[in-house]
C-alpha positions in Angstrom: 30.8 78.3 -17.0 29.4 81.8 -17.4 27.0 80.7 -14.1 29.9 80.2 -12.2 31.8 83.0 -13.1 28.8 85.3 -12.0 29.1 83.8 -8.7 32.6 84.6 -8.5 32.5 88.2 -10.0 31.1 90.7 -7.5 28.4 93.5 -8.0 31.1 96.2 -7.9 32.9 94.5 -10.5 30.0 93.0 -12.7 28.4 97.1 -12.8 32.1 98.0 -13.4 32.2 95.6 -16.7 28.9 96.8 -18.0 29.2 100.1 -17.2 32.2 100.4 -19.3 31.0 98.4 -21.8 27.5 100.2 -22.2 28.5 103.5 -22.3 31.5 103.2 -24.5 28.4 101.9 -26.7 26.9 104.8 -26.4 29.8 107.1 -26.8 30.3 105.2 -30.2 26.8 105.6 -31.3 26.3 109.2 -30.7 29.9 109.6 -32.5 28.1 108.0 -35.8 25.0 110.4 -35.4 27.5 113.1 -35.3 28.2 111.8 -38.8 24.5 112.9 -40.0 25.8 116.4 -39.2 27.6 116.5 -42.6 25.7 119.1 -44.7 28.0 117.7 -47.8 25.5 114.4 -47.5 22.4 114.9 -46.0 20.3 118.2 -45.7 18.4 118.7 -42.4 17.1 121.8 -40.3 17.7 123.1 -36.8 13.9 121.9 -36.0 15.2 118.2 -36.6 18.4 118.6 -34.9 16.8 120.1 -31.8 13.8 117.5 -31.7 17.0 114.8 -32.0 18.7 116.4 -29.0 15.9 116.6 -27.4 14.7 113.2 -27.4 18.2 112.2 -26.2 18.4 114.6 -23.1 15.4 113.5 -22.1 16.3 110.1 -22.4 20.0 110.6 -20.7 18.0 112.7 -17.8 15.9 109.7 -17.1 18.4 107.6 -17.1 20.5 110.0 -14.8 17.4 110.0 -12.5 17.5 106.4 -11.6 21.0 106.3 -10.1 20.2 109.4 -8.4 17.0 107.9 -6.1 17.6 107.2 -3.1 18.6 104.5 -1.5 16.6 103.9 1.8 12.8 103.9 1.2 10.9 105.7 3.8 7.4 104.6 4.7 4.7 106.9 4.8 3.1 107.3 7.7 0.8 109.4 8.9 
């Protein structure tokens, strides 16, 4: 059934769906590492939370570079 319904569900539609879904994911998760921010439970410096944000931009800006490529691939030529 799920075969079928691939066939039937375009690429627009099929990015649409897990686009939504992924990043509401990741909205979600970054709203419970927001929870490790609570000084009343957990004791951490600004070193840690700027190696966390860190790692996460450079993550997101990898990510962000893949949609941005282009499309059409030149050949080289010389």
């Amino acid at each position: 059934m799920k075969k079928q319904k691939a066939k039937i569900e375009g690429k627009r539609d099929r990015f649409r769906r897990l686009a939504q879904t992924r990043t509401n994911q990741v909205i979600k998760r970054l709203m419970i590492l927001g929870n490790c921010a609570d000084k009343g439970r957990y004791e951490y410096a600004k070193e840690d939370m700027e190696r966390i944000f860190a790692a996460i931009d450079r993550r997101l800006n990898k990510t962000k570079a893949r949609f941005d490529l282009p499309t059409d691939r030149e050949e080289f030529k010389l």
